[in-house]
C-alpha positions in Angstrom: -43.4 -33.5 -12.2 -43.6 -30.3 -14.0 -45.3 -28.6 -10.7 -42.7 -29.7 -8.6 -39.9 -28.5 -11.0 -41.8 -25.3 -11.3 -42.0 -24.8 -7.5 -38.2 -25.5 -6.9 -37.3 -23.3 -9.3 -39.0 -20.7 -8.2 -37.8 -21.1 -4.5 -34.3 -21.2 -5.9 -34.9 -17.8 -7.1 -36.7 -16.6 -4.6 -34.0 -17.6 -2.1 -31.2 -15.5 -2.7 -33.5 -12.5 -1.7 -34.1 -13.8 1.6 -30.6 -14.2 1.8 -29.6 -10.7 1.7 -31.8 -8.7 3.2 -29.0 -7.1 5.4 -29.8 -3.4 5.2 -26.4 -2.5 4.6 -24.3 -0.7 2.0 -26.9 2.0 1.6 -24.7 3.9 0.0 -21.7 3.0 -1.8 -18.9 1.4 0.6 -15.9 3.6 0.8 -12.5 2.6 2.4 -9.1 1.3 1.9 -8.0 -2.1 -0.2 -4.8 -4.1 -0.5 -4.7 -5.7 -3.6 -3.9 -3.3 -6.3 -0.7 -1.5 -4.7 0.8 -4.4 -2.9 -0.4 -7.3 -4.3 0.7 -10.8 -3.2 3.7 -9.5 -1.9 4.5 -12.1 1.4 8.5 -11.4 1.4 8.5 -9.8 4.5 11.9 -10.9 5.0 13.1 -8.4 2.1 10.4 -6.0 2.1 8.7 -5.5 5.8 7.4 -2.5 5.2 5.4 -3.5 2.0 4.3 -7.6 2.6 0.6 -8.6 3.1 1.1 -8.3 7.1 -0.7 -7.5 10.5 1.9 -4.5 10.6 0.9 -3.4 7.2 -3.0 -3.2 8.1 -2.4 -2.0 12.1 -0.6 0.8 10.2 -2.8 1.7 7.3 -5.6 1.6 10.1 -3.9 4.2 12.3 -3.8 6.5 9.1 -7.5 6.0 7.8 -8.1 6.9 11.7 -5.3 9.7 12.4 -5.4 11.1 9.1 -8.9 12.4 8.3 -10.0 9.2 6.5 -12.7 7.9 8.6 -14.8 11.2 9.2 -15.2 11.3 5.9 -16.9 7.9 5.3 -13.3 5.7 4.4 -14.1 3.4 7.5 -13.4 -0.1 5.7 -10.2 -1.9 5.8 -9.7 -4.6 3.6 -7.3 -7.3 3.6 -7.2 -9.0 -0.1 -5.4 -12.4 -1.4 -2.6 -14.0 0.3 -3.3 -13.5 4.0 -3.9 -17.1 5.0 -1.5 -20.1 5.5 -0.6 -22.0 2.3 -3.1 -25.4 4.0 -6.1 -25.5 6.3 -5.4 -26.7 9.6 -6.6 -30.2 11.2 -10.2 -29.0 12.1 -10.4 -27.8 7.9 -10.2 -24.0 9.2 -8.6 -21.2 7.5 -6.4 -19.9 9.4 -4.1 -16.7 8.7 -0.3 -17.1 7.9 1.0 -17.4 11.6 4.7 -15.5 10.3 3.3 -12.6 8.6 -0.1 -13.0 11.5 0.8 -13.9 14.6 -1.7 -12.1 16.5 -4.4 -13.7 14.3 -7.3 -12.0 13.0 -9.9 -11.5 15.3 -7.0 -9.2 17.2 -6.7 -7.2 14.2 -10.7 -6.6 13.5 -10.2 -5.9 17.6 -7.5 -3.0 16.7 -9.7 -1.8 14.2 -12.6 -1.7 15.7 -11.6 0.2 18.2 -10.3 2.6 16.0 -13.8 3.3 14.8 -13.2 1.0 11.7 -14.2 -2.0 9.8 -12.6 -5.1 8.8 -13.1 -6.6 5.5 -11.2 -10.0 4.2 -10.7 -11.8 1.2 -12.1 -15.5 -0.2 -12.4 -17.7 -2.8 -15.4 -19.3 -4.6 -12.8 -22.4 -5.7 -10.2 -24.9 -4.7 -7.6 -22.3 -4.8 -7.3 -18.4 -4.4 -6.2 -16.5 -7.6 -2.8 -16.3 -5.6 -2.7 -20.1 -4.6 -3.5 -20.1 -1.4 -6.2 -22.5 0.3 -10.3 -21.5 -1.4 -13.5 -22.1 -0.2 -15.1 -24.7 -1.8 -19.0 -25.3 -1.6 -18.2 -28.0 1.8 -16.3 -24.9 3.0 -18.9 -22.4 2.2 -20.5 -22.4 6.0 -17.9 -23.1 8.1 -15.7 -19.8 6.7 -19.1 -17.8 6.7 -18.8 -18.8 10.6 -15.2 -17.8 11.1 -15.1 -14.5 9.5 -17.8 -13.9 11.5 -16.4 -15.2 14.7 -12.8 -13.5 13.9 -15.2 -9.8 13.9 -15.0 -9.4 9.3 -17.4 -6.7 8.7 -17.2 -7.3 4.6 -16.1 -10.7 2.5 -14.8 -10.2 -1.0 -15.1 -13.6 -2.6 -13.6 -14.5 -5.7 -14.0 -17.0 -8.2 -10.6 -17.7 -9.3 -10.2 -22.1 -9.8 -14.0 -22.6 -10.0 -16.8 -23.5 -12.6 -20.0 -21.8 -13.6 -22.3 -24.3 -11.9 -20.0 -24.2 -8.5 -20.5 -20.4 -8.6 -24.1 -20.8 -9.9 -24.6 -22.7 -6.3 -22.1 -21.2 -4.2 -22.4 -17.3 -4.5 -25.7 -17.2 -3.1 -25.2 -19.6 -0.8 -21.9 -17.6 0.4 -24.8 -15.1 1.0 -27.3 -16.8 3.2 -24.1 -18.2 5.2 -23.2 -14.9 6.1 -26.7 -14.2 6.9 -27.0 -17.2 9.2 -24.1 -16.2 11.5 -26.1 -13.0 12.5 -22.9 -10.8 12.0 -23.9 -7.7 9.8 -21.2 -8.6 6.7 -21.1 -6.8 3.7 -20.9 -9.3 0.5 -18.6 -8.5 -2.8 -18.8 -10.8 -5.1 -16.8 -11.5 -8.3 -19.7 -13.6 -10.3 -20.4 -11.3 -12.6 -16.8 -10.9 -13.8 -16.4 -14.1 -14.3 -19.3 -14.8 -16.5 -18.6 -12.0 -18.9 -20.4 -9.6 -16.9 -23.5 -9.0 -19.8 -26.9 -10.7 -19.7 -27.8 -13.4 -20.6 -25.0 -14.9 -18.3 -25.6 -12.3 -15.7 -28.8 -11.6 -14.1 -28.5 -8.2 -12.7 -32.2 -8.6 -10.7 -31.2 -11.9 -9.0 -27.5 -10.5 -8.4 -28.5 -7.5 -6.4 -30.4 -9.7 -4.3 -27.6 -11.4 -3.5 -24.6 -9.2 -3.3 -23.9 -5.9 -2.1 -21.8 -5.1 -4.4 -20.0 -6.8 -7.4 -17.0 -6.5 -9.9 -18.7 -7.1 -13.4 -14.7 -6.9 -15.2 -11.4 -6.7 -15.3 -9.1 -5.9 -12.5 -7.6 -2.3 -12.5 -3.8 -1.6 -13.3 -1.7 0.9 -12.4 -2.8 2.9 -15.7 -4.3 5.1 -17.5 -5.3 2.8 -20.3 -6.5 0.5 -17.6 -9.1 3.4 -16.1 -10.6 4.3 -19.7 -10.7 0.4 -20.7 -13.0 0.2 -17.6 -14.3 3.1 -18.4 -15.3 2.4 -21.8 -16.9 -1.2 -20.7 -19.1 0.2 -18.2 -20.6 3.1 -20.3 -21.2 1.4 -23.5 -23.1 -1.2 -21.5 -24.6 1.3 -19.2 -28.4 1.0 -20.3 -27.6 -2.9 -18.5 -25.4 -1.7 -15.8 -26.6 1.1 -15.0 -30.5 -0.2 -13.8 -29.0 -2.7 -11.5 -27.4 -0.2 -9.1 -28.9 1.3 -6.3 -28.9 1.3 -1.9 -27.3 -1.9 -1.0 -26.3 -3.2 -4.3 -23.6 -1.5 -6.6 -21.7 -1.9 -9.5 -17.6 -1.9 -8.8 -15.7 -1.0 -11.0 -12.8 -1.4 -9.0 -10.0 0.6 -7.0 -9.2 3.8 -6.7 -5.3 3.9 -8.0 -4.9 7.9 -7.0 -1.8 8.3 -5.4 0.0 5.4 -6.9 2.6 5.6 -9.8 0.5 5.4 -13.4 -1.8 7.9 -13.4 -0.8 12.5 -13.8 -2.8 14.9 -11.7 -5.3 15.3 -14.0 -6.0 11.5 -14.7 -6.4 11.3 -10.7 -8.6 14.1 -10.7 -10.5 12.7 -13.9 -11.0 8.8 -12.0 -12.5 10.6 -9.0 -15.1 12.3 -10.8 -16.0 9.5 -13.2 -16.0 7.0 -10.2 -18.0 9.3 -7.9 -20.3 9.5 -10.8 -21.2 5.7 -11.3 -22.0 5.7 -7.7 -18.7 3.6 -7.6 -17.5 2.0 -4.4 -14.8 4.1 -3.0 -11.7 1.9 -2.4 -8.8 3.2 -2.5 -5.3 0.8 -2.9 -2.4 3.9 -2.0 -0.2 3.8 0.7 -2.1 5.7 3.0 1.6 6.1 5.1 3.6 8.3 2.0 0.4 9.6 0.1 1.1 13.2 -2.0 -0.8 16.0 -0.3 -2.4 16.8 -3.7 -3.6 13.1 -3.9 -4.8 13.4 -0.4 -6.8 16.5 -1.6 -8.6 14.6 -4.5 -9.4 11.6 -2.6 -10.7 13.8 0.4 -12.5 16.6 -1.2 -15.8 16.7 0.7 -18.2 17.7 -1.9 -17.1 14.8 -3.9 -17.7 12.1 -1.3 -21.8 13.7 -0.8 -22.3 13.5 -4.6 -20.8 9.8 -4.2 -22.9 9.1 -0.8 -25.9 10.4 -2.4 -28.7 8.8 -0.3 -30.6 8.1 -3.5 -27.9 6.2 -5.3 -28.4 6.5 -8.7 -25.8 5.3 -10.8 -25.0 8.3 -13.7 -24.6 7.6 -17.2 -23.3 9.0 -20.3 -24.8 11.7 -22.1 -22.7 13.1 -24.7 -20.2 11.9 -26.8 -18.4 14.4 -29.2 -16.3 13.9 -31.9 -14.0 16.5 -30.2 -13.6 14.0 -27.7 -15.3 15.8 -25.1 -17.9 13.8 -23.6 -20.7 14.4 -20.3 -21.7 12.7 -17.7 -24.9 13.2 -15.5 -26.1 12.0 -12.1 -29.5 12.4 -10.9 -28.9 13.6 -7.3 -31.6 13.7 -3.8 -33.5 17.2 -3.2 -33.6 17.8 -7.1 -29.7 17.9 -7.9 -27.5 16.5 -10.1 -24.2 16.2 -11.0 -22.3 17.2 -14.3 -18.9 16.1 -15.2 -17.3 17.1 -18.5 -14.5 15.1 -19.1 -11.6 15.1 -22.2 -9.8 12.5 -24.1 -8.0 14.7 -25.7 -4.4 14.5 -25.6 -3.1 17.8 -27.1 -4.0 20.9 -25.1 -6.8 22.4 -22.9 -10.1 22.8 -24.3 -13.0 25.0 -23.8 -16.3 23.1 -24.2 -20.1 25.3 -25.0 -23.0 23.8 -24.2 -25.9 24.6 -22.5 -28.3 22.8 -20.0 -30.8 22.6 -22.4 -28.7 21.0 -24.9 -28.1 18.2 -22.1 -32.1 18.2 -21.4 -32.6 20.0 -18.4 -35.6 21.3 -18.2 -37.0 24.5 -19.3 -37.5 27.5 -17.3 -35.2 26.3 -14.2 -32.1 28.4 -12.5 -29.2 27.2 -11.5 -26.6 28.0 -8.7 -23.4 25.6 -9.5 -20.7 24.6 -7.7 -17.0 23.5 -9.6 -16.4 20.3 -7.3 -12.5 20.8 -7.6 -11.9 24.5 -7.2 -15.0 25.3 -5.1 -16.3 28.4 -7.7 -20.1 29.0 -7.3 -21.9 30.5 -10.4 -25.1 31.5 -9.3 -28.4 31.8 -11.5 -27.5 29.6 -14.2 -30.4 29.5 -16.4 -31.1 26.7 -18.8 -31.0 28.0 -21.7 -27.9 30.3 -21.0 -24.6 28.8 -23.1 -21.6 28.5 -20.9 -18.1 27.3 -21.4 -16.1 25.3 -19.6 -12.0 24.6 -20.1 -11.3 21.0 -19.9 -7.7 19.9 -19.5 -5.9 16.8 -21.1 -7.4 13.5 -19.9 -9.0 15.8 -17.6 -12.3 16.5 -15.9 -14.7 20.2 -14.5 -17.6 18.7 -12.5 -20.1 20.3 -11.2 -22.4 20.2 -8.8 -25.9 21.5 -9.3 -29.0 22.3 -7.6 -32.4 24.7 -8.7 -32.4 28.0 -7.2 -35.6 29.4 -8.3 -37.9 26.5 -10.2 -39.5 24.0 -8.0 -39.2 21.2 -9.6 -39.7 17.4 -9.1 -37.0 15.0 -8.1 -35.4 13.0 -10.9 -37.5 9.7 -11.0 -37.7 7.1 -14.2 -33.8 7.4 -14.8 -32.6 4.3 -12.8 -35.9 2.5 -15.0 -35.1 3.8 -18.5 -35.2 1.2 -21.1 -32.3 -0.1 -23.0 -31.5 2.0 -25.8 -33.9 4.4 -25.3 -32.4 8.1 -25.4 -32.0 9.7 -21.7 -34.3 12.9 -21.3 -33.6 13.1 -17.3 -36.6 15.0 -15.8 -35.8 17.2 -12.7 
């Protein structure tokens, strides 16, 4: 009957919030990921010191816990693609490639652990992994809930590669009340939205954050430039979508940090930081932690950075200005009345000094200012709003800033994360 269709579909939807009501990922997961620097690369025969192996995660774990990493909130390890053996064994368990593994993976989430870490590991919603190795399909969906758990995985990525819309329809929130089930606190990342064009209709961002903690909506990040502002450019033009649907325990991602890796200049590195930190972005870096430059260790651990990015609030920033110069602004609304600016250049030819004034990007009026520059730690104090300042913006580079109201009490910022599409932001301190 209708009733009865009405009634099913509404526990159907009404599911996937029981599923993940798992108080975790209050703020946006930072840590260290596999998959962008090294791939599916299993040759450890050739290449031991660079193939998806135990010795490559017991050693990038010593340096997010020797090297300064994990005070500052990088506490997640995260094995990606390729770990397990090529079949499942008799009993239908994963199990992890016993060359490259031996030790198995509950000893490494022991290692980590005890490093003051977290484990996260890698699945696919499909018959296959995107790198051909064995995926869970929806009969598996349980049972590898169960043995991440068992094994100690504090986070599951699960990807969709070698699956159809109505197996990932069923199986992403069922991946989520399976992880629920075991009783093991497991942060979820899923892929759905990616692999539905990440846009309404075929995404529903309300029943997604329900479901996932956090979720890549496109494509995978190269070792690029034009990889970072083709990302970039997807997730601001479709911010008045995206940009709602973020918020403690269910974020956007647009993928890894690639700072300290081969395609990006100083400045680039500098300029993903900032726009990352600014869409309250997941903070995953894919470097090798074990050669990293000092002045890509400085980006990636500059304090002031990661508490604009940890923001307790977690509103996701958008896009304010666009010039024709190429210069455009960012804003997020911060806790205890801040907010942070960053003004960021696609120019290509030389430095370039910028005028505005906070009440040409709507702050309000009457309010003063003290600002901090994120990068080089400058305070200007008793900005007013309607003072013009200047600020010199590199080549494909970024100044952000970091402000708070010295003398005007003012509200928090409320109504940004519920602004309607298309509708011109005015954010309100």
């Amino acid at each position: 009957s209708r009733l009865a269709l009405a009634v099913a579909v509404a526990l159907a939807l009404a599911l996937p919030s029981v599923a993940l009501e798992n108080g975790l990922a209050r703020t946006p997961p930072m840590g260290w990921l596999a998959w962008e620097r090294f791939r599916c690369n299993v040759d450890c025969r050739e290449d031991p010191h660079n193939c998806i192996s135990e010795r490559l995660f017991f050693e990038m774990a010593d340096r997010l816990a020797e090297d300064g990493w994990r005070e500052l909130g990088y506490e997640y390890l995260n094995i990606d693609d390729c770990w397990s053996a090529k079949q499942r064994d008799a009993a239908g368990q994963l199990v992890p490639d016993p060359e490259r593994f031996p030790s198995g993976i509950k000893a490494l989430a022991d290692y980590v652990h005890a490093k003051g870490l977290k484990l996260g590991i890698y699945g696919d919603l499909g018959n296959f992994t995107c790198g051909g190795y064995p995926g869970t399909t929806l009969d598996y969906v349980k049972q590898d809930a169960q043995i991440f758990a068992e094994w100690g995985v504090d986070m599951v990525k699960l990807d969709g590669c070698y699956s159809s819309e109505k197996e990932q329809a069923k199986g992403y929130p069922e991946m989520a009340r399976a992880l629920n089930a075991t009783g093991r606190p497991i942060v979820y990342s899923c892929s759905w939205p990616a692999y539905q064009g990440g846009l309404p209709p075929k995404v529903n961002y309300t029943i997604l954050a329900e479901i996932c903690n956090l979720w890549r909506n496109y494509d995978d990040i190269q070792d690029s430039w034009d990889s970072v502002l083709s990302i970039l450019d997807w997730f601001f033009t479709n911010q008045d979508v995206l940009q709602p649907a973020a918020g403690p325990g269910h974020w956007n991602d647009p993928d890894m940090l690639i700072i300290g890796n081969f395609g990006l200049s100083y400045e680039q590195s500098r300029s993903q930081m900032a726009l990352w930190t600014v869409m309250a972005a997941p903070l995953l870096m894919s470097t090798d932690l074990r050669t990293i430059s000092p002045s890509a260790k400085e980006i990636l651990q500059n304090r002031l950075m990661i508490q604009i990015n940890q923001d307790p609030l977690g509103i996701q920033g958008r896009r304010i200005v666009k010039e024709k110069s190429h210069i455009e602004v960012f804003l997020r609304p911060l806790s205890q009345a801040a907010s942070a600016l960053v003004f960021f250049s696609r120019r290509t030819d030389m430095p370039f000094r910028y005028t505005t004034s906070l009440a040409k990007l709507h702050f309000p009026e009457d309010a003063v200012y003290e600002v901090q520059d994120v990068y080089s730690g400058k305070i200007i104090t008793g900005l007013k709003t309607g003072d013009n300042f200047s600020v010199v913006i590199n080549p494909s580079g970024v100044v952000m800033w970091y402000l708070h109201p010295m003398a005007l009490l003012v509200r928090p910022w409320h109504g940004v994360r519920q602004q309607a599409p298309g509708e011109s932001l005015h954010p309100v301190l």
